[in-house]
C-alpha positions as CSV (number, residue, x, y, z in Angstrom):
1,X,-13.8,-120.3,237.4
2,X,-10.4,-118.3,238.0
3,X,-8.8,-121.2,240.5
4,X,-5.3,-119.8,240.5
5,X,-4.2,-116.9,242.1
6,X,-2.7,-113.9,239.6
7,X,0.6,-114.1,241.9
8,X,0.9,-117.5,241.3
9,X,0.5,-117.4,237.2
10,X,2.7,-113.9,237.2
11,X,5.5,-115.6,238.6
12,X,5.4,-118.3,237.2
13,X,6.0,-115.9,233.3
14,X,8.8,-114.8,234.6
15,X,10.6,-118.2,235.7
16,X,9.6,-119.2,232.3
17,X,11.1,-116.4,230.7
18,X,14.7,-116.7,233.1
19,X,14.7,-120.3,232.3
20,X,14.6,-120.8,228.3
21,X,17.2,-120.2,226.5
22,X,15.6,-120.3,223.0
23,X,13.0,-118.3,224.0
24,X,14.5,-114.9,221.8
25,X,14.5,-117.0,218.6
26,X,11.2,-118.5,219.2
27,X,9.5,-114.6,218.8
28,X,7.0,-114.1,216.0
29,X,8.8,-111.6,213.3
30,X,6.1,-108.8,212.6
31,X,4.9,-110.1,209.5
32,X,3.6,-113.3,211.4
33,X,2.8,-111.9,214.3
34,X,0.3,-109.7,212.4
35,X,-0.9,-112.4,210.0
36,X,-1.6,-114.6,212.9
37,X,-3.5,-111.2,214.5
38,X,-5.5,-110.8,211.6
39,X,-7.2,-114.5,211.5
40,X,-8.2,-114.1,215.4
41,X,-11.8,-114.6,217.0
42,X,-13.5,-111.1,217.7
43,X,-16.4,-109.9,219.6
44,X,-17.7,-107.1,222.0
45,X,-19.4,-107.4,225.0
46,X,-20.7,-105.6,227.7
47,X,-18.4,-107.2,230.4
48,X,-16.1,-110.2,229.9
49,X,-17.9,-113.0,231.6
50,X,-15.3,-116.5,232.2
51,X,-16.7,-119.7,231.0
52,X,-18.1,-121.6,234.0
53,X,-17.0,-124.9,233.1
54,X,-13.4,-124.6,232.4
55,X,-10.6,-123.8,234.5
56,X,-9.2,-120.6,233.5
57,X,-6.4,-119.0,234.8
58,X,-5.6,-114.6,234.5
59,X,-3.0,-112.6,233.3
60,X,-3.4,-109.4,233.6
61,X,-1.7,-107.0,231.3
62,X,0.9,-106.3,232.9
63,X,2.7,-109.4,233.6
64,X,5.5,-110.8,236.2
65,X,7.0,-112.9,238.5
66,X,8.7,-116.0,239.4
67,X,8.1,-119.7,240.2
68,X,6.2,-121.1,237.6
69,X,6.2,-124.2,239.0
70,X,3.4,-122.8,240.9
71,X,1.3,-123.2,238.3
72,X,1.9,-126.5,237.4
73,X,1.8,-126.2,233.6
74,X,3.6,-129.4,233.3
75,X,0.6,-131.1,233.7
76,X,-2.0,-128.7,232.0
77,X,-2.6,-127.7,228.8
78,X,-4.2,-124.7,227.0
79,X,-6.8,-125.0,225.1
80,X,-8.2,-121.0,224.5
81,X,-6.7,-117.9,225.3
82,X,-8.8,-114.7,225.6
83,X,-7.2,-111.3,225.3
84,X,-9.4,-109.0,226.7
85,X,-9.9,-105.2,227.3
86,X,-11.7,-101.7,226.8
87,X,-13.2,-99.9,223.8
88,X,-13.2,-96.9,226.1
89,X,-10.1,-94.3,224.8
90,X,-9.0,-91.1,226.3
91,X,-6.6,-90.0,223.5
92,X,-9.1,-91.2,220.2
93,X,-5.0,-91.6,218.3
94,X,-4.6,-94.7,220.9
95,X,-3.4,-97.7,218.4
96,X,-5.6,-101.1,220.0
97,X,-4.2,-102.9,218.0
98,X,-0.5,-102.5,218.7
99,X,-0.6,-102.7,222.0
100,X,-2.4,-106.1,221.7
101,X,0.2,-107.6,218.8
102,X,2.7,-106.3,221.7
103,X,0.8,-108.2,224.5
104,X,0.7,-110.9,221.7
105,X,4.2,-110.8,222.0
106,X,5.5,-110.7,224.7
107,X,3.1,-114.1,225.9
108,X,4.4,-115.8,222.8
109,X,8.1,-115.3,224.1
110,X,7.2,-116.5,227.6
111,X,5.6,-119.6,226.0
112,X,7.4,-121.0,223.2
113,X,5.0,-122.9,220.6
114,X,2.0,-121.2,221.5
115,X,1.3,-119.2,218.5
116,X,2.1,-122.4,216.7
117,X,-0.2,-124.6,218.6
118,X,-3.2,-125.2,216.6
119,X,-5.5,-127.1,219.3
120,X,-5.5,-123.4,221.0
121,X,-8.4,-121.7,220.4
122,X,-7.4,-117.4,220.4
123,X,-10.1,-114.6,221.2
124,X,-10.1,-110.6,221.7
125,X,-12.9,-109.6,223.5
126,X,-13.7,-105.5,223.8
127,X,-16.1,-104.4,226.6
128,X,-18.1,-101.8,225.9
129,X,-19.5,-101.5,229.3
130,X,-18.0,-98.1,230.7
131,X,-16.8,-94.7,229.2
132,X,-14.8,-93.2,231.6
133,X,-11.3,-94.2,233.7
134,X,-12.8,-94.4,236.8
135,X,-15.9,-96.9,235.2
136,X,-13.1,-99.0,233.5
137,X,-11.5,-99.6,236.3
138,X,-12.9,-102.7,238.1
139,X,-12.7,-104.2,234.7
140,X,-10.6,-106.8,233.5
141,X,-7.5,-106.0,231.3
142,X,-5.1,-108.7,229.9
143,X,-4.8,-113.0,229.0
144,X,-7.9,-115.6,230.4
145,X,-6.1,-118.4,229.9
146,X,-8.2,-121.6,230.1
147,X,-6.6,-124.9,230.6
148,X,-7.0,-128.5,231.2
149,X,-5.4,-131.1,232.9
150,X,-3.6,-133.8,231.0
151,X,-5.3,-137.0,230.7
152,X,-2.9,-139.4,233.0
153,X,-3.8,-143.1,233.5
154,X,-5.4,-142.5,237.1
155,X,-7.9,-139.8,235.8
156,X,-8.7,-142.4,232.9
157,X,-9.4,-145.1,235.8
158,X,-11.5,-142.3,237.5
159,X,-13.2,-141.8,234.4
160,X,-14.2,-145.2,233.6
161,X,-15.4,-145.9,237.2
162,X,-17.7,-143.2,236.8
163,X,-19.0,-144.2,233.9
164,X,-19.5,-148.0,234.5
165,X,-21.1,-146.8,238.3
166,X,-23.7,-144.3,236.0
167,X,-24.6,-146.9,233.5
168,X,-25.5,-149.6,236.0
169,X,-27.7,-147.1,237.5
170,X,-29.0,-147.0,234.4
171,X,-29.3,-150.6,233.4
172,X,-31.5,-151.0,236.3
173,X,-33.6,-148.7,235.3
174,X,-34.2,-150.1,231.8
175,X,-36.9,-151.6,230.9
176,X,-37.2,-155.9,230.9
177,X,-37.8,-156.0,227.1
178,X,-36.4,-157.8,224.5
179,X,-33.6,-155.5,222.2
180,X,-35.6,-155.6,219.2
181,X,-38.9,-154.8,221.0
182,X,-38.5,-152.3,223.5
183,X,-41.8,-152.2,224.6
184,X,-45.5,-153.1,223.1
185,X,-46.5,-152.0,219.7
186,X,-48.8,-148.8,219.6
187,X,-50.3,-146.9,217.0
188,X,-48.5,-143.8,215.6
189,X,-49.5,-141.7,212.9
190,X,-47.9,-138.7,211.3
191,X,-49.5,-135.2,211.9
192,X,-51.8,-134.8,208.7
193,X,-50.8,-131.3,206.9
194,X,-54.2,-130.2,205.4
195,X,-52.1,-128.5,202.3
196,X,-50.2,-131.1,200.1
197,X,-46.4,-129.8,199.3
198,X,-47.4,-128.7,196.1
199,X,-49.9,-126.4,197.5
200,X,-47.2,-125.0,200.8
201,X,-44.9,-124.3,198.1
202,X,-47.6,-122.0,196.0
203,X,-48.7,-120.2,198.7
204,X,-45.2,-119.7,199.6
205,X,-44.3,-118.2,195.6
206,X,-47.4,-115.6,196.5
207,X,-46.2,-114.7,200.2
208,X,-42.3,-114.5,199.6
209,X,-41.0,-111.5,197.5
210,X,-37.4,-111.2,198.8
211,X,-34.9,-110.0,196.0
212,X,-32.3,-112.5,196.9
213,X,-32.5,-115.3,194.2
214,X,-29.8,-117.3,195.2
215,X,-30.6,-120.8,194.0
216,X,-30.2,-123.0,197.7
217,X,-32.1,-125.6,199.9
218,X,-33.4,-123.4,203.1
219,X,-34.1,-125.6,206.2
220,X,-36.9,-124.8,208.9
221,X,-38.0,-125.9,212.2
222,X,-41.4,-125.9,213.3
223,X,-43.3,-126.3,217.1
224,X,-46.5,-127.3,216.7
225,X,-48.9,-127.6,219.5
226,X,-51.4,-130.7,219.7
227,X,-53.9,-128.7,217.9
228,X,-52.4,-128.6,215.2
229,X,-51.6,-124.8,215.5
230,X,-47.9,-123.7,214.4
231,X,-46.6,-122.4,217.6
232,X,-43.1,-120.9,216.2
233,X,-41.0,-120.8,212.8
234,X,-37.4,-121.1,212.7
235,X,-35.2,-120.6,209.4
236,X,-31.9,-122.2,210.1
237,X,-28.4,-121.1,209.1
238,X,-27.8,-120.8,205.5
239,X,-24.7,-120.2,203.4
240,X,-26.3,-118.0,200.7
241,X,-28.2,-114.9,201.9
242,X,-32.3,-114.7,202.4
243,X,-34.7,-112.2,204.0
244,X,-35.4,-114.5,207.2
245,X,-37.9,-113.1,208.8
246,X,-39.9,-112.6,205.8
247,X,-39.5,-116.5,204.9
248,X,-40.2,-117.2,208.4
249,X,-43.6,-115.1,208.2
250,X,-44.7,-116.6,204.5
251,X,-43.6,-120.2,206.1
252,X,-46.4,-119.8,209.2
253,X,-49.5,-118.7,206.9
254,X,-48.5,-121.6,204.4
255,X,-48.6,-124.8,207.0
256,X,-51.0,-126.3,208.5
257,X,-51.7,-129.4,210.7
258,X,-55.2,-131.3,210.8
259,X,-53.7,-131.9,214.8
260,X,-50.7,-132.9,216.7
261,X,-48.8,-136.1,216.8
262,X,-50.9,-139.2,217.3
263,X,-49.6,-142.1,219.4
264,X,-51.3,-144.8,221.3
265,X,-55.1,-142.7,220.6
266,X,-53.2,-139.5,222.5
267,X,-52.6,-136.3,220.5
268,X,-48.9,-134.5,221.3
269,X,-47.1,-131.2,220.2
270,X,-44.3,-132.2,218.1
271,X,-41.8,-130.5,216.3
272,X,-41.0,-130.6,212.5
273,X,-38.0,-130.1,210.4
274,X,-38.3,-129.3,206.3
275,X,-37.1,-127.6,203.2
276,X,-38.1,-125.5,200.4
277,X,-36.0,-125.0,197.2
278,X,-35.5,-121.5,196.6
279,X,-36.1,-119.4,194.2
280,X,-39.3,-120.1,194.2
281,X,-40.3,-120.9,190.0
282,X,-43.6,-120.2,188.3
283,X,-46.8,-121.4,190.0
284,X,-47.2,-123.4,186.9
285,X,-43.5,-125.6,187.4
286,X,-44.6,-126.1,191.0
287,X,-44.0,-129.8,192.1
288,X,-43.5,-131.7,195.6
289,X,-40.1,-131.2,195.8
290,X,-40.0,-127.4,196.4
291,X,-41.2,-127.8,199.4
292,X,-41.6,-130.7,202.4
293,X,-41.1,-132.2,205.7
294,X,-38.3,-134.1,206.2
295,X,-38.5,-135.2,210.3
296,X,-41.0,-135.0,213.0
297,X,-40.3,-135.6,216.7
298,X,-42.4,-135.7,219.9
299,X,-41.0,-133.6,222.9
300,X,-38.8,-135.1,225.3
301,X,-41.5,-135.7,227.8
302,X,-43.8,-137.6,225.6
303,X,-40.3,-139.4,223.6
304,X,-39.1,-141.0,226.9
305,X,-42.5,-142.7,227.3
306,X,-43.1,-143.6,223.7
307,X,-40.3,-145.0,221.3
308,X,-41.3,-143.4,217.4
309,X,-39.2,-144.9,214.2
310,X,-39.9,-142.9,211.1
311,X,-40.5,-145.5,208.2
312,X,-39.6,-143.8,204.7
313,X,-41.1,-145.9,201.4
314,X,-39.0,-144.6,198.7
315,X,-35.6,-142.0,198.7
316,X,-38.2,-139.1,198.1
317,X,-39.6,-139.8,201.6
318,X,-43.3,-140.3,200.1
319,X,-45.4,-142.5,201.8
320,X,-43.5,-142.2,204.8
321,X,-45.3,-143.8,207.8
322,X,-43.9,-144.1,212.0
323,X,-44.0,-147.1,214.0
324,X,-43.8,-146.5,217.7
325,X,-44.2,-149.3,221.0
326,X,-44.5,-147.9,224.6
327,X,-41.9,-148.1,227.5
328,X,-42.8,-148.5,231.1
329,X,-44.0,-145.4,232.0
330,X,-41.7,-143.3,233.7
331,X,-38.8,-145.5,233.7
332,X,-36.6,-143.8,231.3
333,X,-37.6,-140.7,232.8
334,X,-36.4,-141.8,236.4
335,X,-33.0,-143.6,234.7
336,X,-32.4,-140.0,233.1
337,X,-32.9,-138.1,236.1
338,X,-30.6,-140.0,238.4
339,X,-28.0,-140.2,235.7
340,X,-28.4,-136.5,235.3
341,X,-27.2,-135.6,239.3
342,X,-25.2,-137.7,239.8
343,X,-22.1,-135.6,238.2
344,X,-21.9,-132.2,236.9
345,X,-22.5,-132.1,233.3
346,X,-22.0,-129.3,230.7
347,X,-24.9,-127.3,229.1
348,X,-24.8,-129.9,225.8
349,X,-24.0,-133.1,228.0
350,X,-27.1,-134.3,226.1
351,X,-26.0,-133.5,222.3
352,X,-25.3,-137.0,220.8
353,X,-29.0,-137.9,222.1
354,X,-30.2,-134.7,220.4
355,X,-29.0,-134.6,217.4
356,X,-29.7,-138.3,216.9
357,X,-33.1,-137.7,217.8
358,X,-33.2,-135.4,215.1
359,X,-31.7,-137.2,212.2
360,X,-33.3,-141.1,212.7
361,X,-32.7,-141.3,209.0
362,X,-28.9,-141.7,210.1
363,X,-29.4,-145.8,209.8
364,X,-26.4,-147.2,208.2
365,X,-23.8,-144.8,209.4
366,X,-20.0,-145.3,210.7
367,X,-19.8,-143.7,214.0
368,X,-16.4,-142.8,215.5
369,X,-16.1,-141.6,218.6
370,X,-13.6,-139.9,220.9
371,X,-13.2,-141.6,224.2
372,X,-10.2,-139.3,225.6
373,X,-11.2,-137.6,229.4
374,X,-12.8,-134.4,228.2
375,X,-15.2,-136.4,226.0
376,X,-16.1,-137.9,229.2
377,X,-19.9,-136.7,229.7
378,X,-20.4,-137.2,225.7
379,X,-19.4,-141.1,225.7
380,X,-22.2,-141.5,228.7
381,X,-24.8,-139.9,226.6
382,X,-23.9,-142.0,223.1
383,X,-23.9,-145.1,225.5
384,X,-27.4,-144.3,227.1
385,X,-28.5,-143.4,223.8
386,X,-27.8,-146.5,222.3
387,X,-29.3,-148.1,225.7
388,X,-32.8,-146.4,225.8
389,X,-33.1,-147.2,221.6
390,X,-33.9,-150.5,220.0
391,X,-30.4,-150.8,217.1
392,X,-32.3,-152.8,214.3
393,X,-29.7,-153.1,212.1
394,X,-25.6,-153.9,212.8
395,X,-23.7,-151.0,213.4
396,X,-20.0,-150.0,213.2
397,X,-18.5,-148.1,215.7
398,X,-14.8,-146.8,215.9
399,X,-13.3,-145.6,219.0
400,X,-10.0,-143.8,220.0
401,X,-7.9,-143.1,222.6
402,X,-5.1,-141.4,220.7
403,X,-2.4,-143.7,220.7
404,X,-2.9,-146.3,223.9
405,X,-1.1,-143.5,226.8
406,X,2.4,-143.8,224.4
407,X,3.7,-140.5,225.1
408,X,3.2,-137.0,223.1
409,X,6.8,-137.0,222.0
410,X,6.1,-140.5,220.3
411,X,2.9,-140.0,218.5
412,X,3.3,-139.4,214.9
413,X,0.6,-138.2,212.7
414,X,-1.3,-141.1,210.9
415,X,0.6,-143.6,213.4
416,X,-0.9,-142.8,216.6
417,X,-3.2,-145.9,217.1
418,X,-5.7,-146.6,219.7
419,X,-8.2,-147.3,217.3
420,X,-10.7,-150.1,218.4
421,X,-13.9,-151.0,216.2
422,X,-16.6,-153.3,216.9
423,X,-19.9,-154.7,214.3
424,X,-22.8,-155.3,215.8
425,X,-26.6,-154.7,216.8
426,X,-25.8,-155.5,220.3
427,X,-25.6,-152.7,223.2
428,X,-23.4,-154.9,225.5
429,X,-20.9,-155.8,222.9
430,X,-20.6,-151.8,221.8
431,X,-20.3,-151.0,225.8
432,X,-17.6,-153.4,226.4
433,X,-15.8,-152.3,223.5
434,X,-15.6,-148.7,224.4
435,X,-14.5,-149.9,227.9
436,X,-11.7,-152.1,226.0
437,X,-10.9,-148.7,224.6
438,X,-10.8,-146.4,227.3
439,X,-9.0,-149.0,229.5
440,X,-6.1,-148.8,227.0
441,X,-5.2,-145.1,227.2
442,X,-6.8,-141.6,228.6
443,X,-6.0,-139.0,225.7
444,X,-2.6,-137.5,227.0
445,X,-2.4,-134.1,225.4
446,X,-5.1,-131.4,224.0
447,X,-5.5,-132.6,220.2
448,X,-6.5,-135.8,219.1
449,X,-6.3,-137.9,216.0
450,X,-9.6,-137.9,215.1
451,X,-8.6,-137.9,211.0
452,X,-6.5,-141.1,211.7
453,X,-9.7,-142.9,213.1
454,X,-11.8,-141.4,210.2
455,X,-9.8,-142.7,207.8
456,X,-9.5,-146.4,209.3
457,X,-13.0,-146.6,209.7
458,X,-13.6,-145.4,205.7
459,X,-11.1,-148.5,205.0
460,X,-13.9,-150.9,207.3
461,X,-16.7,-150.2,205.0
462,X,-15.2,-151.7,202.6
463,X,-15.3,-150.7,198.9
464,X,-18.9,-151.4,197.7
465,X,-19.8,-148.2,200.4
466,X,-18.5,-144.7,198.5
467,X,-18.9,-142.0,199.6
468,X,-18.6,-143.6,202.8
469,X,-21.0,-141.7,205.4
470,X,-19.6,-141.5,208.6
471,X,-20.5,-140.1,212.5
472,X,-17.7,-137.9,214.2
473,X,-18.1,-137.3,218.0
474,X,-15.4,-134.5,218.4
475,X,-14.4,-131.8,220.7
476,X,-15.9,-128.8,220.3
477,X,-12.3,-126.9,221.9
478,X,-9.7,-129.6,220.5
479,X,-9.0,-129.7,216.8
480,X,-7.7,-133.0,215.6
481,X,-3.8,-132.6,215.2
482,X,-4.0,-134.6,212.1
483,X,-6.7,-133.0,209.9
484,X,-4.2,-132.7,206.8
485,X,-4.8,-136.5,206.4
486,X,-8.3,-135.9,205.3
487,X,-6.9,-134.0,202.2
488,X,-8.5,-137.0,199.4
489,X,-10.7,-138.3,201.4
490,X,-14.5,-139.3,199.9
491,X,-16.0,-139.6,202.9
492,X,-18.7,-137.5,204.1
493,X,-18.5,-136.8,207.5
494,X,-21.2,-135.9,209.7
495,X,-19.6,-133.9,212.8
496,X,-21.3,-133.7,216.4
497,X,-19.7,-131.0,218.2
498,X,-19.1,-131.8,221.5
499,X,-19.1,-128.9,224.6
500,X,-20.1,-126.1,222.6
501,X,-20.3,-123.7,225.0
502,X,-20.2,-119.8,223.9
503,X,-20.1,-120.5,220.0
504,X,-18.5,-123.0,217.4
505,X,-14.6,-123.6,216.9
506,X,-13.9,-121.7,213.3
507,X,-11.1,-124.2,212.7
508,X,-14.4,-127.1,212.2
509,X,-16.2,-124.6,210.4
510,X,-13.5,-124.3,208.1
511,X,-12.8,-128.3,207.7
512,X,-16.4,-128.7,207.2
513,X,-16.4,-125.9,204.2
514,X,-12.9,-127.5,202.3
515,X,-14.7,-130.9,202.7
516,X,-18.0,-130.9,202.1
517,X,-18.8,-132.0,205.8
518,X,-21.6,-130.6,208.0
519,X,-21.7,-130.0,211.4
520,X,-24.4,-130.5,214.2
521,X,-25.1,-129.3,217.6
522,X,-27.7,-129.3,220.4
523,X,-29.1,-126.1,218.7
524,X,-29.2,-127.3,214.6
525,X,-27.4,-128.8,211.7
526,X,-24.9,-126.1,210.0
527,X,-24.4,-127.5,206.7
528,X,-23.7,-126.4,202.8
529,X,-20.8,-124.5,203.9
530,X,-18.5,-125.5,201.2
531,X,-21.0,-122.7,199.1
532,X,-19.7,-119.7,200.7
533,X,-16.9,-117.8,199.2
534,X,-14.3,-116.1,200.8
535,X,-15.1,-112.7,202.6
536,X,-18.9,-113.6,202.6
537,X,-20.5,-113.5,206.3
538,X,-22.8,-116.4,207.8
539,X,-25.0,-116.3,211.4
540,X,-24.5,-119.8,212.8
541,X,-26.7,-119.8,216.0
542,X,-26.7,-116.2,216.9
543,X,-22.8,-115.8,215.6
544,X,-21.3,-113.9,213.4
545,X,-18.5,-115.6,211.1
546,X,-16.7,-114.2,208.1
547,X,-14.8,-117.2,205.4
548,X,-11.1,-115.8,205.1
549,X,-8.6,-116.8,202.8
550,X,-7.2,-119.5,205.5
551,X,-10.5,-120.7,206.9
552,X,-13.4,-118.6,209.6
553,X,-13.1,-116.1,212.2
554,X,-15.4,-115.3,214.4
555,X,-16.6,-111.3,214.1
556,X,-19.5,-110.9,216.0
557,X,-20.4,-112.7,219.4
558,X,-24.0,-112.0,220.7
């Protein structure tokens, strides 16, 4: 929402600008100011629409004024800047781009280090949505800045009392069973496909004739109805190129289910996740491995009254069987729903859950988690996660703060500290930890160090554990200040991306391609990046991004 009032944030540019003295040596020459132009975030749109959830603040383009202190910067920080304006021309010579590098400009010298600041997030957004002076009027022209407010230690004891005041609610709500046996036993058993992978993948060799041949691993969702019929097909992203729709067509006449997912004598719709190995081969050369199912998951209604573990047998996930025990009915339902209104919470509030719905193979993994204020609605959801699930092995956990509320001047990169780490299979011990953690410092300024925790939890495992997997909790708008630690690292990290709200930061995308790491969401898993080569273009959840020399940029925003 725009909170502050354009007076206020015009004046307060121009008591910035009276006030620095360094201010003329700080300016971009023109070689950087158009090398950092030409790696920026771009997409059209009808009409630029403000994130709900964070605070922005406008600058229109034609900015002025006094008293900054008006706007309180000293205790905010950015974390995205949109520049925003028109397609529509009158003269069809008019240069865009040079009046934005001179907007560009003129912002950087009001705010020294902003260019440089790599936790800020930059967009241009064009509207497209009039054609004439007098339609382009009432629309907006100029900066969105969007800010937040520094973590201090009174918003990290507000914090913390709301989360201890949500998770007794609920604790109370959860149900009187012992850890390891949430609930009685039940029978479970796995939809039945009536084709064998062998035959899915020859059916698929006859149905799919796209001229792409790029040799890959091509990931699909399905929702299947308790039927058994497939309800919809979903190819998700992939770093090589494929005729979608095409696969997503041969992928719907080649499955098929004998009925839905069986728990406790009912039938449910579940969803399934799977790959095929493409090309294709000869029908002859056919085997299971070009095509299977890797996950299958009840809907949220039916998983909050039933708790399903997927069993695998062997690495090749043959023989794989579910074990599943019931919960009090409607218990987890109500503990969710007063959770839920308690506080407003952001469109992915529930990602961690998700995604670890999604991926119960993720046993023996490291998870390190950001506990800093804006990661506030994310640390609830990991700790009623862990809550509402049986843990049936130990578990490492590594949580930061970033560096205990020392202050930003002080905080050096692979010195920061705050790291706190805890073994166990127990829910209280991994609560109070956390706690411990959050207790001991709020966050402080936009970027973390999330590479520094990373690291000291790879050194935890120990040596007989390479490549170390581990579980990042990060912020989707606030890249770690200390990524160039993770230059030799083995570890593979698997990144949930926290408040992704309009698309995916291209600064993750691009750690994630130079490292081998893959990235998850509340929509799907984005990995295999580290296959695309530079100037190649990849759809990521409706998004357009093209692989630079330096990294991603966002080119097309649906």
């Amino acid at each position: 929402m725009f909170s502050i009032s354009f007076r206020a944030f015009l004046c307060g540019f121009i008591f910035l600008l009276t006030t620095s003295v360094t201010n003329a040596q700080t300016t971009p020459s023109d070689a950087e100011l158009n090398t950092f132009y030409d790696q920026l975030n771009a997409y059209r749109t009808a009409r630029y629409q403000p994130l709900p959830d964070l605070e922005a603040l406008q600058l229109p383009s034609t900015f002025s004024g006094a008293d900054l202190k008006a706007l309180h910067l000293q205790e905010r920080h950015i974390v995205r800047v949109d520049l925003v304006y028109t397609a529509f021309r009158l003269n069809p010579t008019f240069n865009q781009r040079q009046l934005n590098l001179s907007r560009i400009r003129n912002l950087a010298s009001g705010l020294p280090g902003l260019l440089q600041d790599e936790s800020v997030t930059w967009t241009l957004v064009e509207q497209t949505g009039c054609n004439s002076p007098t339609e382009c009027q009432p629309f907006f022209h100029g900066f969105v800045v969007y800010v937040a407010r520094h973590a201090t230690a009174a918003t990290s004891r507000a914090d913390l009392d709301s989360l201890t005041r949500k998770l007794r609610i609920l604790e109370k709500k959860r149900p009187k069973a012992a850890k390891k046996a949430l609930g009685k036993k039940v029978a479970c058993n796995l939809p039945a496909s009536r084709f064998s992978n062998r035959q899915m993948a020859r059916s698929l060799r006859r149905l799919y004739h796209c001229p792409q041949r790029d040799a890959q691993v091509v990931k699909f969702e399905l929702a299947v109805a308790a039927d058994g019929t497939i309800q919809t097909v979903k190819v998700l992203p992939s770093a090589r190129p494929l005729c979608i729709a095409e696969l997503e067509e041969a992928i719907r006449k080649s499955v098929a289910f004998h009925s839905g997912f069986l728990v406790a004598g009912k039938v449910f719709p579940f969803s399934a996740k799977g790959a095929i190995r493409l090309p294709i081969g000869p029908l002859q050369l056919l085997g299971e491995a070009d095509m299977g199912f890797t996950n299958f998951t009840l809907p949220d209604s039916a998983a909050r009254l039933y708790r399903v573990f997927l069993k695998h047998k062997n690495k090749q996930h043959k023989n794989d069987y579910c074990e599943a025990r019931i919960t009090k009915s409607g218990e987890l339902l109500a503990a969710s729903d007063t959770a839920a209104v308690e506080l407003p919470l952001p469109p992915d509030a529930n990602v961690v859950t998700r995604v670890m719905q999604r991926h119960p193979e993720w046993s023996k993994e490291v998870v390190v988690t950001d506990v800093t204020g804006s990661m506030f609605p994310y640390t609830y959801d990991l700790l009623a996660w862990l809550q509402l699930s049986a843990l049936e092995d130990e578990k490492t956990f590594v949580f930061f703060n970033d560096g205990n509320d020392q202050p930003d001047k002080d905080k050096r990169v692979g010195k920061t500290g705050g790291l706190f780490q805890v073994r166990t299979d127990s829910y209280e011990a991994i609560k109070n930890k956390l706690i411990e953690t959050m207790k001991a410092g709020g966050g402080g300024d936009a970027p973390e160090n999330d590479a520094e925790a990373l690291l000291y939890a790879q050194q935890l495992t120990g040596p007989n554990s390479t490549p170390t997997d581990l579980i990042l909790l990060a912020d989707n708008y606030t890249f770690p200040r200390d990524a160039k630690l993770l230059k030799n690292t083995t570890a593979h990290v698997r990144i949930i991306l926290c408040g992704v709200r309009d698309y995916i930061n291209p600064r993750y995308l691009a750690l994630a391609r130079k490292h081998g790491f893959s990235l998850h969401t509340i929509e799907g898993d984005i990995e295999d990046l580290s296959k695309l080569l530079e100037g190649e273009t990849i759809t990521i959840q409706g998004q357009q991004y093209q692989v630079t020399k330096d990294g991603f940029m966002l080119v097309q925003k649906t």
